[in-house]
LOMAR-746711 format. One line per 4 residues: their letters; for each residue x, y, z of C-alpha. Coordinates in Angstrom, 3 decimals. Layout:
<atoms>
A = X Y Z  ...
</atoms>
This chain:
<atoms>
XXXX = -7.820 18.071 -9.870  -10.417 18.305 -12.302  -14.208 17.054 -12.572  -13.955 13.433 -13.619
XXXX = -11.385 12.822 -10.924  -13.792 14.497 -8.272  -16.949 12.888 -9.653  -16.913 10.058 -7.057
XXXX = -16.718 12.385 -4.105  -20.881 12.734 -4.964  -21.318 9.925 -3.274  -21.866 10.000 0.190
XXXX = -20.914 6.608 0.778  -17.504 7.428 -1.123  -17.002 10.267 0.971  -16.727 8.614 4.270
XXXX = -14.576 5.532 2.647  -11.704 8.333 1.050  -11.909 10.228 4.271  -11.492 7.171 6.480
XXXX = -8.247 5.803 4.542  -6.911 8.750 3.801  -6.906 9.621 8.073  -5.355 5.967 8.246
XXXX = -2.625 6.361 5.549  -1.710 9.643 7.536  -1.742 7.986 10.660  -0.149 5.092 8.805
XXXX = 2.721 7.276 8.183  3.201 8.725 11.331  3.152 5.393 13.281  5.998 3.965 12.126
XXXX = 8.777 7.159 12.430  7.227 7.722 16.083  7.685 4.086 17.180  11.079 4.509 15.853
XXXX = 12.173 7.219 18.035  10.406 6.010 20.884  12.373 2.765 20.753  15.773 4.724 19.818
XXXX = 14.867 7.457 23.278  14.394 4.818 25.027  17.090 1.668 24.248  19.360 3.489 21.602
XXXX = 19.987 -0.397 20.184  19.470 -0.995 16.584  18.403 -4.538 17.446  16.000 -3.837 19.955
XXXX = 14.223 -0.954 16.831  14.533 -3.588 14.629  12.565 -6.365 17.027  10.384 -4.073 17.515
XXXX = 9.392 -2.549 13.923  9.570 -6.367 12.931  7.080 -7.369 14.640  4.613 -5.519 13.247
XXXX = 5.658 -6.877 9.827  5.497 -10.682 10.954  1.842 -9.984 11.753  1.080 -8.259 8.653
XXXX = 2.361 -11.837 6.976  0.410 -13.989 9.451  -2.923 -12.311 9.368  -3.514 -10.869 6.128
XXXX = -5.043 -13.814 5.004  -7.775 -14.403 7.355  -8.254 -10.529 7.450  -9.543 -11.444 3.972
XXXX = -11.364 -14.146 4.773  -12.959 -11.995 7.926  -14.099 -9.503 4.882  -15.534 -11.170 2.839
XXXX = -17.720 -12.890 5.937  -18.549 -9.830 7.808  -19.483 -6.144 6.950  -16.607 -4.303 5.697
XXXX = -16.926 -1.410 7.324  -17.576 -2.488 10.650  -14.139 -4.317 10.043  -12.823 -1.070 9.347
XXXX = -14.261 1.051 12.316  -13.114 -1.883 14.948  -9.090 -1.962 13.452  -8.911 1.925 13.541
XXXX = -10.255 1.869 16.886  -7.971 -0.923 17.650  -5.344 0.937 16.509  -5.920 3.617 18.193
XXXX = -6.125 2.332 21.392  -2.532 1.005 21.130  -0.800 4.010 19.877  -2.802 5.588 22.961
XXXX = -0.771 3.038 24.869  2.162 3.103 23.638  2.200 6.769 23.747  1.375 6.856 27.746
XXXX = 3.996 3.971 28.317  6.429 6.459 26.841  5.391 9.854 28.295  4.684 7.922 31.883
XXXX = 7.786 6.314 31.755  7.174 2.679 31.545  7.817 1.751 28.380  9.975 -1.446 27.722
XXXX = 11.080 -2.996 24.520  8.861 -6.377 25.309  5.853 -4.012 25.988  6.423 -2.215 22.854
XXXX = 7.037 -5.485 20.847  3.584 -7.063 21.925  1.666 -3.824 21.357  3.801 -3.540 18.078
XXXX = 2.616 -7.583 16.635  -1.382 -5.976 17.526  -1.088 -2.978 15.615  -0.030 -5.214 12.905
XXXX = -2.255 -7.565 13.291  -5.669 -4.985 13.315  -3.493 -3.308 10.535  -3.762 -6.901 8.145
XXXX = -7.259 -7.352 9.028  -7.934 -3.649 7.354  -6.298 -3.640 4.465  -8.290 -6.474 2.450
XXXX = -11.781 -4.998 3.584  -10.409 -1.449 2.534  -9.381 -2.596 -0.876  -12.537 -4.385 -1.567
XXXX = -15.058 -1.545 -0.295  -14.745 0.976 -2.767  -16.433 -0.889 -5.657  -19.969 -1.067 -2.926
XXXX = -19.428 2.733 -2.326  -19.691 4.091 -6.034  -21.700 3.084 -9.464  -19.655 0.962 -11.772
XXXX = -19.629 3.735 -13.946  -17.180 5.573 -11.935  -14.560 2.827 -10.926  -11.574 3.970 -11.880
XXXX = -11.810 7.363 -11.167  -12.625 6.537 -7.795  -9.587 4.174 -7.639  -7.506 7.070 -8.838
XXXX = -8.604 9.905 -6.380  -7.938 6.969 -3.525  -4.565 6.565 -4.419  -3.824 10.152 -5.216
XXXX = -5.325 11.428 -1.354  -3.808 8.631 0.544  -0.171 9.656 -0.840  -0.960 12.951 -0.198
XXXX = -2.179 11.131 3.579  1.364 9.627 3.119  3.403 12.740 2.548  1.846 14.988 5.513
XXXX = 1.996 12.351 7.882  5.877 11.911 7.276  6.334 15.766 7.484  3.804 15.979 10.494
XXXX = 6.199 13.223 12.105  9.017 14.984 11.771  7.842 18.373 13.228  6.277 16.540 16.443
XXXX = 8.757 14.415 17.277  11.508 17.225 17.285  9.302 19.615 19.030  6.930 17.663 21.028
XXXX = 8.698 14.411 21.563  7.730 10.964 20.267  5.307 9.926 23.033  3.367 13.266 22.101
XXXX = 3.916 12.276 18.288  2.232 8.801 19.110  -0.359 10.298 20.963  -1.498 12.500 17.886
XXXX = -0.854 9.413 15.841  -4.122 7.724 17.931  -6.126 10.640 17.166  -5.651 9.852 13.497
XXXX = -6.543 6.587 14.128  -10.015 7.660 15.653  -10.674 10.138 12.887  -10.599 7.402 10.609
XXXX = -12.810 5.121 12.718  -15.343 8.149 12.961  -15.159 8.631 9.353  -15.930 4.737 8.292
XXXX = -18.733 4.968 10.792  -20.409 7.133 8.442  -20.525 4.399 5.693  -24.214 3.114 5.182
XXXX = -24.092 -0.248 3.148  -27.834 -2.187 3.136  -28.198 -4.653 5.924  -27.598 -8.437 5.325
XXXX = -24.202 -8.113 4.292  -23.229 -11.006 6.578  -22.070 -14.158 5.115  -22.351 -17.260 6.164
XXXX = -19.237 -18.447 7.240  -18.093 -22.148 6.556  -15.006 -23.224 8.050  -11.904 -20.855 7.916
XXXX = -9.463 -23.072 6.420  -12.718 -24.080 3.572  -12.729 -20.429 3.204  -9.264 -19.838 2.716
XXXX = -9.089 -22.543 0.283  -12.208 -21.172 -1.816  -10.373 -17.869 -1.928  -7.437 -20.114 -2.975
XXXX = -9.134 -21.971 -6.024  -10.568 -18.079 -7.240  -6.805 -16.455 -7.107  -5.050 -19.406 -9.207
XXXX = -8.357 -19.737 -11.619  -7.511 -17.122 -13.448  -3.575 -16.820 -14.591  -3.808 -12.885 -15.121
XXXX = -4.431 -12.540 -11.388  -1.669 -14.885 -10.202  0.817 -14.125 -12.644  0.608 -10.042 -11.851
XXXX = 1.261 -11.167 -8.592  4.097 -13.359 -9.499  5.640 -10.412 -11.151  5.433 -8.202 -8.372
XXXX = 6.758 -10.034 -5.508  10.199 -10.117 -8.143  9.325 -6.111 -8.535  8.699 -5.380 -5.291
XXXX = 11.756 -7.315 -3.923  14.375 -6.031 -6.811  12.469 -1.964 -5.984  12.920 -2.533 -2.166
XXXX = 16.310 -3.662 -2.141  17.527 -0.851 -4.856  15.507 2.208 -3.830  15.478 1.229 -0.025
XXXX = 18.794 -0.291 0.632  21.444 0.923 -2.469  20.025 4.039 -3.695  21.059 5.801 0.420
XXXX = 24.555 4.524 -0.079  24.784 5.645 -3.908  23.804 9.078 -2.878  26.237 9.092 -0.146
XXXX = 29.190 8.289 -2.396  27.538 10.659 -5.404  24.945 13.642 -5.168  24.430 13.781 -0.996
XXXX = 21.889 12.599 0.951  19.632 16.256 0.203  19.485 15.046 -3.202  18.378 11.602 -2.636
XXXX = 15.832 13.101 -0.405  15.228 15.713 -3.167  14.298 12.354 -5.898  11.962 10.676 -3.199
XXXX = 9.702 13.752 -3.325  10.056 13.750 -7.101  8.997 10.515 -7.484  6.158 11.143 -4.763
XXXX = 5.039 13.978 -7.300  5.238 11.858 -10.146  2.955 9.087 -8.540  0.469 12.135 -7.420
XXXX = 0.309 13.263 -11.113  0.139 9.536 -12.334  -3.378 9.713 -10.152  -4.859 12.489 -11.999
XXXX = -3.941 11.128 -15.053  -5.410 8.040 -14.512  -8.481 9.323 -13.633  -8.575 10.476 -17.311
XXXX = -7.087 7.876 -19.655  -9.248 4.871 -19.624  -8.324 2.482 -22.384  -9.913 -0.538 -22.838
XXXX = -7.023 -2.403 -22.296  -6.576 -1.261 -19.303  -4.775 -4.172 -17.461  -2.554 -4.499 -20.302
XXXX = -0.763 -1.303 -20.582  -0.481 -0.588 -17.281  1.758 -3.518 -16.716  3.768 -2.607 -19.486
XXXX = 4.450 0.656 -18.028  6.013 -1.636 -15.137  8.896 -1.569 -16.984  9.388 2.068 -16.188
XXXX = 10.190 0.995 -12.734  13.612 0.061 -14.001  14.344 3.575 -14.845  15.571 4.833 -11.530
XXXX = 17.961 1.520 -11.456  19.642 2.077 -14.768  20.110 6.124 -13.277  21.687 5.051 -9.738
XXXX = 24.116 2.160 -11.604  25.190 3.476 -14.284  25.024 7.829 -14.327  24.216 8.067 -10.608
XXXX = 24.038 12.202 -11.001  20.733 13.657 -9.988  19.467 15.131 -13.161  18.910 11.709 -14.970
XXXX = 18.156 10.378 -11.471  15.405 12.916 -10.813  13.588 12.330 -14.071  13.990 8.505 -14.361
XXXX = 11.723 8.855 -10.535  9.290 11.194 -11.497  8.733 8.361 -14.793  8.850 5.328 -12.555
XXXX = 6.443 7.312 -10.087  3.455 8.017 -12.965  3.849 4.885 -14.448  3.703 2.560 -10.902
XXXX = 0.102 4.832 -10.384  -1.341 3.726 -13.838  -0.662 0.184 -13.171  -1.962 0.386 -9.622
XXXX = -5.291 1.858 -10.427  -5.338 -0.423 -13.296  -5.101 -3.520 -10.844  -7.748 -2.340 -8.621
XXXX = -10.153 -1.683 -11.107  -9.724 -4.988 -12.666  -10.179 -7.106 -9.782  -13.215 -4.767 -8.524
XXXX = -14.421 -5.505 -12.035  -14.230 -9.230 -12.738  -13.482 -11.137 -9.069  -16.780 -11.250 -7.384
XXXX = -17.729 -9.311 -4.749  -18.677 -12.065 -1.868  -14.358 -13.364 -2.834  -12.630 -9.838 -3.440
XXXX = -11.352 -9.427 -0.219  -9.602 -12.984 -0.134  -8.060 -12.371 -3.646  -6.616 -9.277 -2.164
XXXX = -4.865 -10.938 0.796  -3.279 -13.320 -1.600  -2.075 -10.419 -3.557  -0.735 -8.491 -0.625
XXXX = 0.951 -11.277 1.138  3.380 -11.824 -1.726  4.089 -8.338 -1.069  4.945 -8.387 2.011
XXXX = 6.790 -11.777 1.922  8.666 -10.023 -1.565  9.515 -6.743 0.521  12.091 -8.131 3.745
XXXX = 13.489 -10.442 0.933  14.591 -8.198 -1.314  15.879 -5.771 1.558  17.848 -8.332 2.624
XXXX = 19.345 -9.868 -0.240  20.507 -6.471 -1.860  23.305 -5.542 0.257  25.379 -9.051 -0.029
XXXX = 24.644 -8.745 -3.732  26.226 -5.649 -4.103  29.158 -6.329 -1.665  29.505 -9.720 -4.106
XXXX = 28.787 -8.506 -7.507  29.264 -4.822 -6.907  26.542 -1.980 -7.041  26.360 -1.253 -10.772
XXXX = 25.958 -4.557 -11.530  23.696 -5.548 -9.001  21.052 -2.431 -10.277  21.574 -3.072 -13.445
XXXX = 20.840 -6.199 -13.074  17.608 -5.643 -10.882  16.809 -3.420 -13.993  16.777 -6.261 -16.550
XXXX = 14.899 -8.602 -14.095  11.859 -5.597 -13.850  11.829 -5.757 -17.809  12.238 -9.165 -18.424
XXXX = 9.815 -10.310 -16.219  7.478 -7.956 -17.195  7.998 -8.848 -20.919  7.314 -12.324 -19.831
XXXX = 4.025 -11.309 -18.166  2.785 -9.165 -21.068  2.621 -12.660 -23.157  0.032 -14.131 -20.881
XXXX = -2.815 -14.165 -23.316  -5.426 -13.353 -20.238  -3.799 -10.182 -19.608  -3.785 -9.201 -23.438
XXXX = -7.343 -9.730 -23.675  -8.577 -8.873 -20.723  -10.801 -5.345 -21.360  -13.092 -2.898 -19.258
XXXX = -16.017 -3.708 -18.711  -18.755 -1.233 -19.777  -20.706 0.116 -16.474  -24.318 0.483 -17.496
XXXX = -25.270 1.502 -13.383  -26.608 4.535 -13.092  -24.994 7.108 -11.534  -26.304 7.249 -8.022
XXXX = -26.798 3.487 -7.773  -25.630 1.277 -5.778  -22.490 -0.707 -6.769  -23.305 -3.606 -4.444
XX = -25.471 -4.623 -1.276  -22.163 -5.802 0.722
</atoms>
């Protein structure tokens, strides 16, 4: 990492925001693989891991939208300290059901739909915090060292997963998992924003609305979205759901794990470079690099051997980065502050609706239409829906802004 990417980290108020996601995404990581293992030690079913893990995805849908709403009423990171500690308190619990013995799958279920919930409430406020932590001036560098630390959060929490559930057991593995958790609340607890951040709240449903009428008034915004609930679904259901199977029949299941890390160090390098390569159409060219996403596709359908596989990853993962910091800096730069957080849990619920649907659609594709045909296929949608998006004259013209804060101002009172 060089200086520009590490200029944010002067700010102190920066400092306790990357430290406090990057704790969650690590804790983030290991929650999941844990849980999974504590359900399989304890039931063995595939239904009752599936209940389970569901759960916490049907509250992500539910709630994601008022945790918006809650953000952009209340101080962000008090938000933030309250859903870590939230979450930490039920990993703590789930982790003494398990190692005490009286775990069940309906208590594990119910703690499962509150982690999810706390976990929707966070994620708007998180998003939206970072432009009141650092000048304008230093936006999308600070974007880019978020992403690049919280996939490197990502990547040691699987690995520290793995280790402590085969050594220590999963109810040990969830108990470490809560002390993530805390870190992170510890660390947002250091974040200083002026006082009278509070809104004043209307009604929730008025508020809601409001945060409706600023997503759909400006087309770049929804249509981005629009694209990436089809990307998102086409990605999850290829890379999730056919790429295991195409390595099974092909280049062994080492391999595929071999192109997930490549692709992992391809989105880490996409950070840095981000942090550097600032054009002024910045929205525009990182969702033309979308079409990279395809890439991987074309490599498992048609020459699924893990050379062409391996590089078509590492491609895909720079190019998804680029667009990603792109997207944050542009909403951080032209939604306003007092709305961010609801635009945010608009964008993130067609996410998570786009994610289960694609999952679930790709496997009777395949068994209909075959598998070559079925990536290929998800390949041309990725491209000619992005093509499609490019032509939106909003996200042709829409350009950087030109910070004039100075650095070691404040980017907001919020």
């Amino acid at each position: 990492m060089s200086l520009p990417l590490l200029a944010p980290l002067r700010e102190h108020r920066f400092r306790a925001l990357v430290t406090g996601r990057t704790f969650a995404d690590f804790g983030n990581a290991v929650a999941p693989f844990a849980l999974a293992f504590a359900v399989v030690d304890l039931t063995g079913s595939a239904v009752d891991l599936g209940i389970v893990v569901g759960a916490r995805s049907i509250a992500n849908i539910l709630l994601v939208l008022f945790g918006g709403m809650l953000a952009d009423r209340l101080p962000r990171s008090v938000i933030l300290q309250g859903t870590e500690t939230a979450a930490a308190l039920t990993q703590a619990t789930i982790a003494a059901s398990v190692l005490c013995g009286f775990a069940s799958v309906p208590l594990l279920v119910g703690l499962s739909l509150v982690n999810g919930a706390v976990s929707a409430i966070s994620l708007p406020a998180a998003a939206s915090l970072t432009p009141l932590t650092v000048p304008g001036t230093l936006l999308t560098q600070a974007n880019a060292l978020l992403r690049l630390l919280s996939n490197i959060g990502r990547i040691a929490g699987a690995s520290l997963a793995g280790v402590l559930v085969a050594f220590a057991g999963s109810g040990w593995a969830l108990a470490g998992n809560a002390l993530l958790f805390v870190a992170a609340a510890l660390s947002y607890h250091r974040i200083r924003l002026p006082s009278g951040d509070r809104i004043p709240g209307s009604r929730p449903l008025a508020e809601l609305a409001e945060g409706w009428r600023e997503f759909r008034s400006r087309s770049w915004v929804w249509l981005v979205v629009l694209q990436f609930m089809l990307v998102n679904a086409v990605n999850s259901g290829a890379i999730v759901v056919l790429g295991p199977l195409v390595a099974d029949d092909t280049f062994g299941r080492t391999g595929w794990g071999l192109a997930l890390a490549v692709q992992t160090a391809g989105a880490l390098l996409g950070g840095v470079l981000a942090a550097h390569w600032r054009p002024r159409r910045m929205l525009f060219l990182g969702v033309a690099l979308v079409m990279a996403g395809a890439l991987p596709m074309i490599a498992l359908g048609v020459t699924p051997y893990l050379a062409p596989l391996l590089l078509a990853m590492f491609l895909g993962g720079i190019a998804i980065e680029q667009f990603s910091v792109a997207w944050d800096v542009s909403l951080q730069e032209n939604i306003p502050p007092e709305k961010l957080a609801r635009v945010y849990s608009y964008d993130m619920l067609g996410s998570f609706l786009a994610l289960p649907l694609g999952q679930i659609s790709a496997g009777p594709l395949a068994e209909h239409a075959g598998r070559e045909t079925t990536l290929v296929g998800g390949a041309v949608l990725v491209v000619v829906t992005t093509a499609l998006v490019l032509c939106s004259p909003q996200i042709r013209g829409l350009v950087r802004r030109t910070p004039v804060a100075p650095v070691g101002g404040s980017a907001g009172s919020r």
